[in-house]
Structure formats: structure tokens, C-alpha cells
N, C-alpha and C positions, 0 to 999 in steps of 0.2 A: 831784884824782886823775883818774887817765886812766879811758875808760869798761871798760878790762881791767882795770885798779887793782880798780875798784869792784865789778866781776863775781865776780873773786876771793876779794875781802873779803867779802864779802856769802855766799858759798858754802862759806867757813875759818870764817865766825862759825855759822852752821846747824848745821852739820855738828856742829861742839864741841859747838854746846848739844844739838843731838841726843847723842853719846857722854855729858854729862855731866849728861844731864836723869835727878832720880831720881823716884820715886811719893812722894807727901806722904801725906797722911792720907785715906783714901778705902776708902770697902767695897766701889768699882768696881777691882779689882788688874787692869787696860789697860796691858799693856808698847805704847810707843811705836812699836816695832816694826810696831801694827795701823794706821799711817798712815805706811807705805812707798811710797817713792815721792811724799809729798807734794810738790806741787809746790806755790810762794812765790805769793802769790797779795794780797801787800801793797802798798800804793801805793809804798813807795821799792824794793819789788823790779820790780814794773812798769815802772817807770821806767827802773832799771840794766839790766833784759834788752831794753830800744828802743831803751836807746842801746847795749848791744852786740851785738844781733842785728835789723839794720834790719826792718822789718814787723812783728816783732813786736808791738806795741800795736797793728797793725791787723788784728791774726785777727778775722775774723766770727764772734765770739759772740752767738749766739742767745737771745733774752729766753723763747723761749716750748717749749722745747722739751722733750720728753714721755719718759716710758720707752718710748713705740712708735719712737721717732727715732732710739735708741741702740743697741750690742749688748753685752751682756754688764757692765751696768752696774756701776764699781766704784772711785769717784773718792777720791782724798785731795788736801785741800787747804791750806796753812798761810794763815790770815787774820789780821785785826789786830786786836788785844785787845780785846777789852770790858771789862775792870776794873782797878782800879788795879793796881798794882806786877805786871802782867801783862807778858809778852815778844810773846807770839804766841800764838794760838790753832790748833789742828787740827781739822777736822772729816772724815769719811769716811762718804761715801752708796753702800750699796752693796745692789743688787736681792738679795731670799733668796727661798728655795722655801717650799715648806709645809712639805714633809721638816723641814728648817733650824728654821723656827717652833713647830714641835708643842711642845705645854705650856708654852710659853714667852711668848704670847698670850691675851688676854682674848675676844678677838676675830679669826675667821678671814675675811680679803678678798681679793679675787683679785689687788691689787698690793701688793707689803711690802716695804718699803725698812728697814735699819738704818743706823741713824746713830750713827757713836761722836766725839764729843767730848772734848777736850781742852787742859787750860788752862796754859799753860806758864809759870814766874813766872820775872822776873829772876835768884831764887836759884837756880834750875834746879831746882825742885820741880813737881810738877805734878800735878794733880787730872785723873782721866778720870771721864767716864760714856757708857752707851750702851740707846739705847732704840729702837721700832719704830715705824715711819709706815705705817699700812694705806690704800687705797682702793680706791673702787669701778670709777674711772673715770679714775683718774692724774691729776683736775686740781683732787679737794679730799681733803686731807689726814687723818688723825685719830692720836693716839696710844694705840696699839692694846696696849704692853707694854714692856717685863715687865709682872708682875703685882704689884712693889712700887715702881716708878716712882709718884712726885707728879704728879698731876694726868690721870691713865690714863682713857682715853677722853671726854678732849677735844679739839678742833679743831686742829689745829696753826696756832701761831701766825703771826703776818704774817716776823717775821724767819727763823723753821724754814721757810715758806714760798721764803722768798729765797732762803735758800742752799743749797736744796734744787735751786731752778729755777739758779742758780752753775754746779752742779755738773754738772746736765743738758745745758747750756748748752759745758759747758766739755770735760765729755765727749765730746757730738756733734762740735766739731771736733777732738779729738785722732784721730779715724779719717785726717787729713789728717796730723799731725802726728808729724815726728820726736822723740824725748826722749832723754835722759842721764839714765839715774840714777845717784845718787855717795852717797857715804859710807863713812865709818872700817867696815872689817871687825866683825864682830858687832853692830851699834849700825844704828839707824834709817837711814834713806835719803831724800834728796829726788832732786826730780827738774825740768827745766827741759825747754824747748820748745826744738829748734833745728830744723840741715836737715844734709843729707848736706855743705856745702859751709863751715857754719856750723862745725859740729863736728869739720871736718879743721882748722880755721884755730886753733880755739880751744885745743886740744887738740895743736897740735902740738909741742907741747914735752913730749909725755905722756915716762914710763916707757919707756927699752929694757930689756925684758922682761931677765931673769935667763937668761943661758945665749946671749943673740943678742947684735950687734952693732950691728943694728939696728931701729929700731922697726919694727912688723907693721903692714900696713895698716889702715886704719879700714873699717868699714862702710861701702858705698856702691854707686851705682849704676852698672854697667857696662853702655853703651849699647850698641843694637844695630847692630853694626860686621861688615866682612868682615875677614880677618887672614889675613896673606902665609904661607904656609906654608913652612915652612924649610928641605925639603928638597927642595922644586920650587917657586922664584923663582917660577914664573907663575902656579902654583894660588892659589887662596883658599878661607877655611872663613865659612862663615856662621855666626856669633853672636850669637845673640839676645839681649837686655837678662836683665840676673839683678842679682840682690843679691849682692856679693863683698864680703871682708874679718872682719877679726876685730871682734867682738861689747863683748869684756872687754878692758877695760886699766889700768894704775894711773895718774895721773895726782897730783903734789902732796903724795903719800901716800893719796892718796882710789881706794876702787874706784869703778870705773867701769864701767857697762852703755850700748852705746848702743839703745835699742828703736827699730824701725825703723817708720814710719807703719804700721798696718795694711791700708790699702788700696793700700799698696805692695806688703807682703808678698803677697796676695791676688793683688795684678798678677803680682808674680816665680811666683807656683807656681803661676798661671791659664799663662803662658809656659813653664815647664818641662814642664808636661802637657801641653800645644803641640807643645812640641818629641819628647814622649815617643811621639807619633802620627803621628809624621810618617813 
């Protein structure tokens, strides 16, 4: 299979099992939907997104990095199973307030992560649960709640640890990074790493839209250029760099988002307040 072949298939199988995954037996009732946006985070999905989005496997992910490093922390992740007749695992780390924690906590600290879990089985059944990581100083862990959680108020372990630091790690560089997220209408969503030039290429066989002839442009950067004025040859207008293009599109039968890096965004509307002063 070509490295499109593979991208494809890998993104048609997700997806279904996202649409098709139900709750098994569990007093945690976690619709699927609370890890939106996961992004594939398996060695054969690594793999398939290097070879069809060159750098990819070279993002500088960070081993060490903290809630002080990040903004607005709020990761989902699809990982590779840990038990048998298992498909894939979900996890999502996401910073709460106090507000969020009140009576829901054994114990109040000044950092409080929640972590919801997720174990997806080949039958497309799947068991959730979700519990709380407090600290004092963001770099040792404790499990802080619910209050009928196994094992409540002790250490977190070396693997909660791990993929705790994963997700911190994986966070801090998506401030850099462009994403797609996709999937079937009503039904969960993942989501994938690319670039403005990556996701015209991949994409462009998307959907023409209902009602046009043809497809709308993609999300993307429009550079800062002068532009011949049309109705006086020798003028020009000054154009600053901005973010243009549409956001949403269907692609395959799949919706489709594409989010644009955040500190792209922060660039584009640092530039329009620029331009708004001038």
C-alpha cells in the first residue's frame, strides 16, 4: 500500500470504530465523545503519519515538561492497549479549577489534573473511567478523587506518571502545530498533525460543497504581498499576512475541521490589530 493508501485506511478504520464503539459494562457512563479530537498516538500510526507527512516523527517532544509550559491544558490521546482482546486505549489530561473539584475531592491542591480513560475492545465495546491527580508543585503526583475511586490518596504511579508527562509533552508542541480533526457526524472525532501546505495536498479531493461547482478554499496563510489595483494599473494596496479560507469541509464522507496552529492564530490577530492602528 502507498503511504495515501495507508493514511486513509488507518483514518476509515478509527473513525468506524469511533461510530461503532458502544459502553460495555461499567458504573463510569463516559460517552466517547469526552476524547474529541484524540489524536493516534500508536507506533503503526507514527509511522503511517512520517511517511505521509515528511517531519512528522521529528516534532520536538519534550520529556520534561510542566503545567507552567503549557496554556489551557486539555490533551486526548489514542494509545496502544494494555490488555488482551483490547483495540486501543484513550486517555485525556485535562487542568480543572477548584470551582470544577468542589465535593468531588478528598483533598484540595493548588494543581488538579483529570484523567478519563478508556479501553476499547476489538468487539467495539468499551469500558471508561475517570479520576483526579492533585499537586503541590506539578512535578509529584497523588490521587486525590473521586471519593469512591480504588486506591484514593496515593502516589500516582510510574505509568500515570508517563503519560501524564506524554501528554504535557505533546501539548506544548501543538502551540506550533496545525490539526484536522475528522469524523462521521454525531459520533467521536480524532484528530492528526499536519501544515497549511500538507492539508491542501491531502485533502484535495475533498467534497464540492452542495450548491457550488467548486471546491472552497482551504485554510491557509496569505502572505504579506502588495496587489495591483484594478482600476488604476500603477497603484498598489498593501497586504499584510492573515489567515484566509474556509475552516469546515467533508472529505470521504468524514467532517472535517482544520484548527489552525495557535500561535499562528495569535500572529494573524497580533497583525490585524496592526493593521487596525494604523
Amino acid at each position: 500500500m502507498t503511504p495515501a493508501e495507508k493514511f486513509e485506511k488507518l483514518v476509515d478504520d478509527i473513525a468506524a470504530f469511533f461510530a461503532l464503539a458502544e459502553m460495555g459494562r461499567t458504573p463510569h457512563r463516559i460517552s466517547l465523545t469526552n476524547f474529541n479530537a484524540a489524536e493516534p498516538f500508536t507506533p503503526d500510526a507514527i509511522e503511517i503519519f512520517g511517511e505521509r507527512f515528511p517531519g512528522y516523527q521529528d516534532r520536538p517532544i519534550p520529556g520534561d515538561a510542566t503545567l507552567k509550559d503549557v496554556r489551557n491544558f486539555d490533551l486526548s490521546l489514542m494509545v496502544q492497549p494494555n490488555q488482551p482482546g483490547e483495540l486501543f486505549s484513550l486517555m485525556r489530561h485535562r487542568r480543572v479549577s477548584t470551582q470544577e473539584t468542589r465535593g468531588r475531592l478528598s483533598r484540595a491542591l493548588p494543581y488538579t489534573i483529570e484523567v478519563t480513560q478508556a479501553h476499547v475492545m476489538r468487539d467495539s465495546h468499551y469500558s471508561a473511567v475517570r479520576f483526579f491527580l492533585g499537586s503541590g508543585d506539578t512535578k509529584s503526583w497523588t490521587v486525590v478523587g473521586p471519593p469512591e475511586i480504588v486506591g484514593l490518596n496515593r502516589p500516582a504511579s510510574s505509568l500515570e506518571h508517563t503519560n501524564l508527562q506524554l501528554s504535557l509533552g505533546v501539548h506544548f508542541v501543538r502551540d506550533w502545530d496545525w490539526r484536522v480533526v475528522l469524523g462521521y457526524v454525531g459520533h467521536p472525532t480524532m484528530s492528526f498533525v499536519t501544515d497549511p501546505v500538507g492539508a491542501a495536498e491531502v485533502f484535495r479531493l475533498r467534497d464540492i460543497p452542495e450548491g457550488k461547482t467548486r471546491r472552497t478554499a482551504m485554510m491557509h496563510w496569505v502572505r504579506e504581498h502588495w496587489r495591483q489595483q484594478r482600476k488604476d494599473p500603477n497603484a498598489f494596496t498593501h497586504v499584510r499576512e492573515h489567515l484566509r479560507g474556509a475552516e469546515r469541509f467533508v472529505w470521504n464522507g468524514l467532517s472535517c475541521q482544520i484548527v489552525p496552529a495557535p500561535f499562528d492564530v495569535r500572529r494573524a490577530e497580533a497583525a490585524k490589530a496592526e493593521k487596525g492602528h494604523v
